[in-house]
C-alpha positions in Angstrom: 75.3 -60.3 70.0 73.4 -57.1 69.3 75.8 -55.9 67.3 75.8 -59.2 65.2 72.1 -59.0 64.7 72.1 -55.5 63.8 74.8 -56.0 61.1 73.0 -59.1 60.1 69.6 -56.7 59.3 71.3 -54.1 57.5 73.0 -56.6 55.1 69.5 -58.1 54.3 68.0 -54.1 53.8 70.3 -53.9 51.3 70.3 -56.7 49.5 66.4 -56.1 49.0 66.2 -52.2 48.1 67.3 -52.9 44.6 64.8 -55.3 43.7 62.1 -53.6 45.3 63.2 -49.9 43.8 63.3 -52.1 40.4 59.8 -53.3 40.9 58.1 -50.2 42.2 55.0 -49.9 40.2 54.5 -46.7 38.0 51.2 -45.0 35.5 50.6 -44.4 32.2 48.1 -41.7 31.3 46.6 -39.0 28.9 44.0 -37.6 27.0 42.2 -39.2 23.6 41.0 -36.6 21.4 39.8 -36.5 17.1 42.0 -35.0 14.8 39.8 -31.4 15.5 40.7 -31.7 19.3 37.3 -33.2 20.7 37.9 -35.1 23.9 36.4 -38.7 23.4 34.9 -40.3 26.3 34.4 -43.9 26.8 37.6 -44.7 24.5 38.7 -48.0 25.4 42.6 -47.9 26.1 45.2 -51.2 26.1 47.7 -51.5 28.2 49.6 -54.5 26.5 53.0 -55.3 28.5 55.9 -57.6 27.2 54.6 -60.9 29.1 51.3 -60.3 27.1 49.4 -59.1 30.0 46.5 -56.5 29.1 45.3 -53.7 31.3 41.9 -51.7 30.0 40.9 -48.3 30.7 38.1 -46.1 29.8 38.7 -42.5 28.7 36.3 -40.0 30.7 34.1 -36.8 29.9 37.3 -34.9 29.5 38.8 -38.0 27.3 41.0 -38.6 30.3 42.6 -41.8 31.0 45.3 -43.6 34.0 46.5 -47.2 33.9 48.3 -47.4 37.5 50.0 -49.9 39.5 52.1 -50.9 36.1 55.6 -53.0 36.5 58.6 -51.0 34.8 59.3 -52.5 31.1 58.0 -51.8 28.0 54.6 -51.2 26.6 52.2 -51.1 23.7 49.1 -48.6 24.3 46.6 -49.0 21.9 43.2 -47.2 21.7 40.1 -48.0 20.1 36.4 -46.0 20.0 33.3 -46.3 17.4 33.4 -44.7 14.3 37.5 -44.0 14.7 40.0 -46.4 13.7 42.5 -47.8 16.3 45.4 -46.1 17.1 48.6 -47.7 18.5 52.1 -46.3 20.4 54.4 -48.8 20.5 57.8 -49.4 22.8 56.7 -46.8 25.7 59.0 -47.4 28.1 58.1 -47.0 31.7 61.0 -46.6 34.6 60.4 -47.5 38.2 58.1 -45.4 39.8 57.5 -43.7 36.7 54.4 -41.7 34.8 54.2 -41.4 31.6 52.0 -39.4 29.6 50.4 -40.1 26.0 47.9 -38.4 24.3 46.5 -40.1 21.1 44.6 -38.6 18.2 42.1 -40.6 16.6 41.0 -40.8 12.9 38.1 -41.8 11.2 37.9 -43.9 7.7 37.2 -40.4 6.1 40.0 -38.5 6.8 41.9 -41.9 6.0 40.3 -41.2 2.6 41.1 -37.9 2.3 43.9 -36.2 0.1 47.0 -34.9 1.8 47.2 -34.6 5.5 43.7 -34.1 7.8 45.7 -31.3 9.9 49.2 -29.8 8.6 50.4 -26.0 8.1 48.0 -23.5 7.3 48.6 -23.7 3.5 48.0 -27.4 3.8 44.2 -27.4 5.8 42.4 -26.9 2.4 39.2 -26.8 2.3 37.7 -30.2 0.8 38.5 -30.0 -3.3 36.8 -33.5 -4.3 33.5 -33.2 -6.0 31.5 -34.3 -2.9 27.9 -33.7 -3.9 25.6 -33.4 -1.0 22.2 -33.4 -2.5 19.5 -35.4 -0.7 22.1 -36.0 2.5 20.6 -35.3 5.7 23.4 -33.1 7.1 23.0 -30.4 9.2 27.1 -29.0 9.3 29.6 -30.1 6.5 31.9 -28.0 6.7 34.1 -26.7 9.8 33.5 -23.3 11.0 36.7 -21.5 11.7 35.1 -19.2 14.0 33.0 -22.2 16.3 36.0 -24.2 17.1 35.5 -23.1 20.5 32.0 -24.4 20.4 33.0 -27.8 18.9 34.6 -28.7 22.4 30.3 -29.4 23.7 28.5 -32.0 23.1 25.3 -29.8 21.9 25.5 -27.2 18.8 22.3 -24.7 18.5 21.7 -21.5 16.4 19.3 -19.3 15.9 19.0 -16.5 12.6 17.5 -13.6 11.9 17.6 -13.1 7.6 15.7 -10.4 5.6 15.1 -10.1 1.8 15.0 -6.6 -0.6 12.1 -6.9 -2.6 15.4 -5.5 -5.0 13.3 -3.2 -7.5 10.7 -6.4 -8.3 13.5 -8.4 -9.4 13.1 -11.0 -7.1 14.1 -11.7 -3.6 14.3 -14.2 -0.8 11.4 -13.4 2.2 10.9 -10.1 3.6 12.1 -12.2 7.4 12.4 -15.4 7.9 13.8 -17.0 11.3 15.6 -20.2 11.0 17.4 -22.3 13.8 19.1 -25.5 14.0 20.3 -28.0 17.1 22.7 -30.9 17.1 23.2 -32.8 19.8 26.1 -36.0 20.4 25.1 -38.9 22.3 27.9 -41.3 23.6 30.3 -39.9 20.5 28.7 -42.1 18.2 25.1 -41.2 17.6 23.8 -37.9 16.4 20.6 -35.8 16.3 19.4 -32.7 15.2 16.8 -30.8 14.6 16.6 -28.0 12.5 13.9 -25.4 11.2 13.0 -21.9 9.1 10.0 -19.8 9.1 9.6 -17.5 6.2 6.8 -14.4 6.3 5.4 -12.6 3.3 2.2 -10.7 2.5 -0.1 -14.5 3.3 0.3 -17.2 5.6 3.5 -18.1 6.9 6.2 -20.7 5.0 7.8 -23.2 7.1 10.3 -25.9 7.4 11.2 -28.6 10.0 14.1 -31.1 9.6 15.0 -34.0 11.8 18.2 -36.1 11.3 19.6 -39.2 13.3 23.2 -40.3 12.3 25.2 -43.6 13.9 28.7 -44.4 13.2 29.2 -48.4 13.6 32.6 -49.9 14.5 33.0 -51.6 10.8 33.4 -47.4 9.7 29.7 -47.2 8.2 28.0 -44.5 9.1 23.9 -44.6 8.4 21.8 -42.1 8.9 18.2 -41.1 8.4 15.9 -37.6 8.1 12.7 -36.4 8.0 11.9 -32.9 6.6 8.2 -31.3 6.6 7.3 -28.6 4.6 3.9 -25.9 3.6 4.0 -23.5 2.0 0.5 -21.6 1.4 -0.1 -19.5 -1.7 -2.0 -16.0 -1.0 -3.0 -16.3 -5.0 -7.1 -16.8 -4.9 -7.1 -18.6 -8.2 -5.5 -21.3 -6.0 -8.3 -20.9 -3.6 -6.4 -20.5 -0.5 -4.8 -24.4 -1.4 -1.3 -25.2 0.6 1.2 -26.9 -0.5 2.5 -30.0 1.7 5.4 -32.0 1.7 6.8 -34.9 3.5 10.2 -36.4 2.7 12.0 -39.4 4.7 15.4 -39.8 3.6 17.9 -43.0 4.3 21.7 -43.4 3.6 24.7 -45.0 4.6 28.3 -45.0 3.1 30.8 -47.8 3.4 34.5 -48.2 3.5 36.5 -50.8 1.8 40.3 -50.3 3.4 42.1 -46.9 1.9 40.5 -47.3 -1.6 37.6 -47.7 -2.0 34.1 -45.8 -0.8 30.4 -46.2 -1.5 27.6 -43.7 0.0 24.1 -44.7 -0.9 20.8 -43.7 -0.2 17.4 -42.7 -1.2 14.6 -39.9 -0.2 10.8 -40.6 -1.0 8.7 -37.2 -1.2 5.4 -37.2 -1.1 3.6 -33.6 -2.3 0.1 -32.4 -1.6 -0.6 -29.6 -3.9 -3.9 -29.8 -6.2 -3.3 -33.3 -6.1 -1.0 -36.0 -4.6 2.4 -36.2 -6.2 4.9 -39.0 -4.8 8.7 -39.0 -6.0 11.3 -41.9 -5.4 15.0 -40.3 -5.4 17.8 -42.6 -5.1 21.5 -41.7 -5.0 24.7 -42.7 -4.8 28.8 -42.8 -5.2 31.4 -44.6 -5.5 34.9 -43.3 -5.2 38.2 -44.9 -5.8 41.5 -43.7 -5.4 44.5 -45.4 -6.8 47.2 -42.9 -5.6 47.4 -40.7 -2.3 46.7 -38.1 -4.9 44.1 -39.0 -7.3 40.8 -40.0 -6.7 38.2 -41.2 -9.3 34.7 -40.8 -8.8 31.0 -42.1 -10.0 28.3 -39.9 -8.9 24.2 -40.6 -9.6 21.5 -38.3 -7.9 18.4 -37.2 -8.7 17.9 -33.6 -7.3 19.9 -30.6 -7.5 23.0 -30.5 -4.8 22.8 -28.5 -2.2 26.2 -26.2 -2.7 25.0 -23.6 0.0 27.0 -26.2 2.0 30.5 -24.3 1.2 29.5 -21.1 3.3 29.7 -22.8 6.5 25.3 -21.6 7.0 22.5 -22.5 5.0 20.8 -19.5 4.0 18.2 -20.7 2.2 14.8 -19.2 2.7 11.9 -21.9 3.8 10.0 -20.7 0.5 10.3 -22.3 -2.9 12.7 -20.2 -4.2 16.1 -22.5 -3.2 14.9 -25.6 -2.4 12.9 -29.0 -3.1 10.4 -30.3 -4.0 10.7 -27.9 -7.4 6.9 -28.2 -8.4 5.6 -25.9 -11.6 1.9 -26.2 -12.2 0.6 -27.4 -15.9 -3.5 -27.2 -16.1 -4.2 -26.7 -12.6 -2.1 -30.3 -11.8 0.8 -29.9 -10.3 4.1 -31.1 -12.0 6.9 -32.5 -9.7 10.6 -31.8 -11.8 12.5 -34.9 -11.7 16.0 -36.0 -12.9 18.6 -38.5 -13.4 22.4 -37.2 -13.4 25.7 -39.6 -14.3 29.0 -38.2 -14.0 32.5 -39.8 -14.3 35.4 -37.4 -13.1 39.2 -37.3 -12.2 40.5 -35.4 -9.0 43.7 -34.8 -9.5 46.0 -32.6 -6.4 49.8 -31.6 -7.4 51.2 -29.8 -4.8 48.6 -26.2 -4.3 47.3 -26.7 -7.2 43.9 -29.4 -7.8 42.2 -30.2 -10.9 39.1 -32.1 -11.9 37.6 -33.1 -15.4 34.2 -34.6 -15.4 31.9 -35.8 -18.1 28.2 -35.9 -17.4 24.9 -37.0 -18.5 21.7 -34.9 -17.7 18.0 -35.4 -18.4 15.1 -33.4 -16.2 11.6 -34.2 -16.7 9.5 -31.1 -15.8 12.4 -28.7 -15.2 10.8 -25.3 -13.2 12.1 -22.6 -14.8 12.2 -19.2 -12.7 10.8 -16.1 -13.8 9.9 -12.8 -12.1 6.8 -10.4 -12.8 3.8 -9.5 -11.9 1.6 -12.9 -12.8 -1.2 -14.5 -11.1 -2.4 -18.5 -11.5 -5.3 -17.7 -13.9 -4.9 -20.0 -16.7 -3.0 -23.1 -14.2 0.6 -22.7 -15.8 1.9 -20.2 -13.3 2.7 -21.0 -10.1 3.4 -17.7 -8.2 5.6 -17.5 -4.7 4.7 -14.4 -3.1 7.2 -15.1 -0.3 10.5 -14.6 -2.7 8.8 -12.6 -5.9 9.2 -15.3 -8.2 7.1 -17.5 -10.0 7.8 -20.9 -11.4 7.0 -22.2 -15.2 6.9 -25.7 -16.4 10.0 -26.0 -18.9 9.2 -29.6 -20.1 12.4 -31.7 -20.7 16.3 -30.6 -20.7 18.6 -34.0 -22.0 22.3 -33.2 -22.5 25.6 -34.4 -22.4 28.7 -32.0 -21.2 31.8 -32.3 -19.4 33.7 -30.0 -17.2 36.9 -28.8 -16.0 38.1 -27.3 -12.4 41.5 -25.7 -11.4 42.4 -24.3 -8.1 44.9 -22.7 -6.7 45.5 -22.3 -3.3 47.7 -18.6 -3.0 47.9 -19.0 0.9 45.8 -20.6 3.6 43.4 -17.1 3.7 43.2 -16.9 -0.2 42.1 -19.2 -2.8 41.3 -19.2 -6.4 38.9 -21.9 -8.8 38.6 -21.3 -12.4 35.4 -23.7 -13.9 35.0 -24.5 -17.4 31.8 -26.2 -18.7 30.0 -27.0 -21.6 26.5 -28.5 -22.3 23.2 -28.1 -22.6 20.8 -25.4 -21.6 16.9 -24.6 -21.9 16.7 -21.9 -24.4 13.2 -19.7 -25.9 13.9 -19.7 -29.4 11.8 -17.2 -30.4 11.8 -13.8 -28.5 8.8 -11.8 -27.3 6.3 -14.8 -27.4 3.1 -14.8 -24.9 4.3 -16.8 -21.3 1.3 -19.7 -22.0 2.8 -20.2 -25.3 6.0 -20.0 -25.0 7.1 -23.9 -23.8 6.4 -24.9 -27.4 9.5 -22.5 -28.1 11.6 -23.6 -25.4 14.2 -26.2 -27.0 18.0 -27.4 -25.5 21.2 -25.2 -26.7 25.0 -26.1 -26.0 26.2 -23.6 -24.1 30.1 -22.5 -23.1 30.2 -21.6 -19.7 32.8 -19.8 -18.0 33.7 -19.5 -14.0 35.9 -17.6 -11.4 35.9 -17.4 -8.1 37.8 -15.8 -4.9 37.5 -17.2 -1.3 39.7 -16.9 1.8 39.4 -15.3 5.3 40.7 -11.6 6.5 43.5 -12.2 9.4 42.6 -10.4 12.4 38.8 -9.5 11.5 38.0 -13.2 11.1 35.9 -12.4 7.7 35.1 -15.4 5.6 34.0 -14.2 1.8 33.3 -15.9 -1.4 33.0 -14.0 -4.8 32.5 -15.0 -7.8 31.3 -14.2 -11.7 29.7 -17.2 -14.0 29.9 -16.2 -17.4 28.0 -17.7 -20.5 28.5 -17.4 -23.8 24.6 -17.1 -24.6 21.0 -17.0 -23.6 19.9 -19.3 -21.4 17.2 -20.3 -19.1 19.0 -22.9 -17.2 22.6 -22.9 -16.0 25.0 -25.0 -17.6 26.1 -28.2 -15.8 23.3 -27.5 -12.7 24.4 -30.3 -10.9 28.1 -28.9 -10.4 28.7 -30.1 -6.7 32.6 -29.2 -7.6 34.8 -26.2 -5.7 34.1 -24.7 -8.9 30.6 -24.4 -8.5 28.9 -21.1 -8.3 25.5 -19.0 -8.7 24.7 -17.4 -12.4 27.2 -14.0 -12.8 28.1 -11.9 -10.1 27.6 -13.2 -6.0 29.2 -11.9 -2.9 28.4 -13.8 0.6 30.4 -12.8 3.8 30.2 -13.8 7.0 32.2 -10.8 9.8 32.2 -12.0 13.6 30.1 -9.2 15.6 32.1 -8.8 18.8 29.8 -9.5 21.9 29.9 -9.0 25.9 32.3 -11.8 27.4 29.5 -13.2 29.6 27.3 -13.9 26.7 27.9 -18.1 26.1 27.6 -17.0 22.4 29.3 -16.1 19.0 27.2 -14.1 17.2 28.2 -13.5 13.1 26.6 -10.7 10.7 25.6 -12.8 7.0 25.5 -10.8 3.9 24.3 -12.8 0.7 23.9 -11.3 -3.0 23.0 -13.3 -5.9 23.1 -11.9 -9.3 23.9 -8.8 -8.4 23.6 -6.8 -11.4 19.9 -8.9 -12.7 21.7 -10.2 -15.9 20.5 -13.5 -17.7 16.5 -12.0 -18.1 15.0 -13.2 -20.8 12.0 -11.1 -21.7 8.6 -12.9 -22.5 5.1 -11.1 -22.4 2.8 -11.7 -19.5 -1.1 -12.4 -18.9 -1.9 -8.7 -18.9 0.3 -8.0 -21.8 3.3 -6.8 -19.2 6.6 -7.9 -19.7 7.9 -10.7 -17.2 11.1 -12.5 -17.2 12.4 -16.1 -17.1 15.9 -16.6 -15.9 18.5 -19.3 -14.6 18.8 -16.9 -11.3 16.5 -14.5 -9.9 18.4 -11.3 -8.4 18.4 -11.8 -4.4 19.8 -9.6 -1.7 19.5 -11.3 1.6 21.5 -9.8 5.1 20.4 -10.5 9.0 22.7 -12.0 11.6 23.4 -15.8 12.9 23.8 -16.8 17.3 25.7 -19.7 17.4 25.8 -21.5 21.1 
């Protein structure tokens, strides 16, 4: 009897074992990261089986995720997060008792945008070839830093710079010191903030700078974002009577994505300037781009201050005087005169294997163009407005209105070395006759067509981790004002010769730092000085670019 019973049991044990070894449960798991390696928490992850059923996840700080107790079959994982468009992995098949891992890589609307791959070989990660003006965009970072992608693994980005100016044999500089620093901070991998700053010190009162930006990324792929940037500067000159200069700017923009063809960025910045006198400026801009091949993108670009190309080297050396950036006030009378300007371009982007070209057409007109010039000058008189911090003055140049159009090639030689050639033609501010008195000589200042002639050399040194740009702008005659100054293009660079590198410094392992030495020279050799005689009968110059030598060092944490 026992043994029947027995017998009986065993038959029933192994009946069952197959279907319950078939219906053991088993996981699927993995990490969600962006297309530069970022872990993204709070990704929502889909579990979708074949009888429809859905299991959700959450990815955590590390952008980890498990789905557990899962029935063997076949599954669909698909992952989702703000700002990124969804990602799916389809027919992941799942054995009894099995784990599976997937990692997914998320994109954003951008890089869907974007020419060529986001991440391929070496010769294919170039660097972005588009003419992608900046000016009047609140961004603190737009272009990857090779050597912080160990920093973009944290949530918060600070840095903190130490920059000194030659006064370069009175041809001009940028401040004897300034201190600058900038932080950036995520908040649940949608939002950002920032907040950045620069102190400049001359022979007076200190120049300063502080910028705040805010930046959201909605699910429908826009991506609004605001700024506020403050700004005095305070003239040591005592026909100015001690008076600072003030400025407040609140800026607004958002750009939109219309599936894998179409983008609009908008936006405006109102300044407001107190300087002898209230001055108020309303600066819209925007872009549309459309690309009707994975190749070829056409573009329509309208701003109303100059770009801010300092965006290329990865650090924005600017000084906090008034030497680099906006507002671009001149003085006329004792009143102060705010330069303002309308630019229309049309251009072609065109990429055939390593090789990208551009032709543009453009439209210019600038009300109240500041020149630069450098000398000894004072304000006597109300039509000289001196900065002490960077040796320069500025000089009302009344109104530039032109038409040109523009051609870019570029070569990529390897992924450490590559090559732009810039062509341009159009108008310039020109003093027509030489040798004339600085108060008189705007009545002499009239618009020349200009040929204008560009090459530049960028890349990286293997091994020493050296990022360098050089380049030489050539033109074919005198000229106060560069040709084509709103050239946001790869082909963009300063009047004649300039040099910038940035060389890792090597520091102690337990510093939680990366520390870089900065070297930036602008017109190198002082050409482009157009001789005009002073207040005191000295000679003084006017030029599209003040010689500047600039060095100091950059912590990045």
């Amino acid at each position: 009897m026992k043994l029947r019973q027995l017998g009986f049991w065993a038959v029933i044990i192994g009946l069952s074992l197959p279907a319950w070894a078939g219906e053991r449960p088993g996981a699927i798991s993995g990490y969600v990261r962006d297309s530069s390696g970022i872990p993204q928490m709070g990704a929502i992850v889909e579990i979708v089986g074949s009888a429809a059923r859905t299991l959700t996840v959450f990815t955590d700080g590390a952008g980890f995720y498990s789905a557990t107790d899962l029935l063997p079959g076949l599954y669909t994982v698909k992952v989702s997060a703000p700002s990124f468009l969804p990602a799916l992995r389809e027919k992941v098949g799942l054995h009894p008792g099995g784990n599976v891992h997937v990692n997914v890589t998320l994109n954003t609307l951008l890089n869907a945008l974007r020419v060529g791959p986001l991440r391929g070989t070496a010769d294919d990660d170039d660097w972005k070839w588009t003419l992608r003006s900046v000016a009047n965009r609140p961004v603190l970072r737009v272009l990857d830093d090779p050597a912080s992608v160990e920093q973009q693994s944290h949530d918060v980005k600070a840095s903190l710079s130490f920059l000194a100016g030659s006064a370069a044999g009175g041809y001009g500089s940028g401040s004897d010191l300034s201190t600058g620093f900038s932080l950036e901070r995520s908040v649940f991998s949608v939002d950002r903030v920032g907040l950045s700053g620069n102190i400049g010190y001359g022979d007076g009162l200190p120049a300063a700078v502080l910028r705040g930006t805010y930046s959201h990324r909605l699910p429908d792929g826009s991506g609004p974002s605001m700024a506020v940037t403050v700004r005095r500067f305070a003239p040591s000159d005592p026909n100015l009577h001690y008076a600072a200069l003030q400025a407040l700017a609140l800026n607004a923009g958002d750009d939109l994505s219309f599936g894998d063809v179409l983008e609009v960025k908008f936006g405006s910045e109102l300044q407001t300037i107190q300087f002898l006198g209230h001055v108020t400026a309303f600066r819209p801009y925007g872009s549309i781009d459309f690309r009707p091949s994975p190749n070829t993108i056409i573009e329509y670009d309208y701003a109303t201050s100059l770009p801010n190309t300092r965006a290329e080297k990865g650090f924005d050396s600017t000084p906090a005087d008034l030497s680099e950036a906006d507002p671009r006030v001149s003085m006329t009378n004792f009143s102060t005169r705010l330069e303002r300007a309308h630019h229309q371009e049309l251009n072609v982007s065109r990429r055939i294997g390593r090789n990208k070209m551009q032709v543009a057409v453009f439209s210019d007109r600038v009300n109240n163009t500041a020149l630069v010039g450098t000398g000894e000058v004072t304000a006597a008189g109300g039509f000289l407005l001196p900065d002490i911090y960077s040796g320069t003055f500025t000089y009302n140049g009344d109104t530039l209105n032109t038409r040109g159009m523009r051609v870019v090639l570029e070569h990529k030689f390897c992924s450490d070395l590559t090559a732009t050639l810039d062509y341009a033609y159009g108008g310039v501010l020109d003093l027509a006759k030489p040798d004339v008195e600085i108060q008189n000589a705007q009545q002499w200042i009239i618009t020349q067509n200009r040929h204008a002639l560009a090459g530049k050399f960028s890349g990286s040194i293997p091994g020493a981790h050296t990022r360098w740009i050089a380049s030489y702008r050539w033109v074919n005659g005198q000229a106060l004002t560069p040709v084509d100054m709103f050239n946001a293009s790869p082909g963009q660079s300063d009047p004649y010769l300039n040099l910038f590198i940035r060389q890792p410094i090597p520091t102690l392992g337990f510093l939680p730092a990366h520390m870089e030495m900065l070297v930036d020279l602008r017109n190198l050799l002082a050409q482009g000085y157009v001789p005009v005689v002073g207040q005191d009968g000295q000679t003084v110059y006017l030029m599209q670019s003040a010689r500047s030598v600039r060095g100091g060092v950059t912590i990045s944490f």
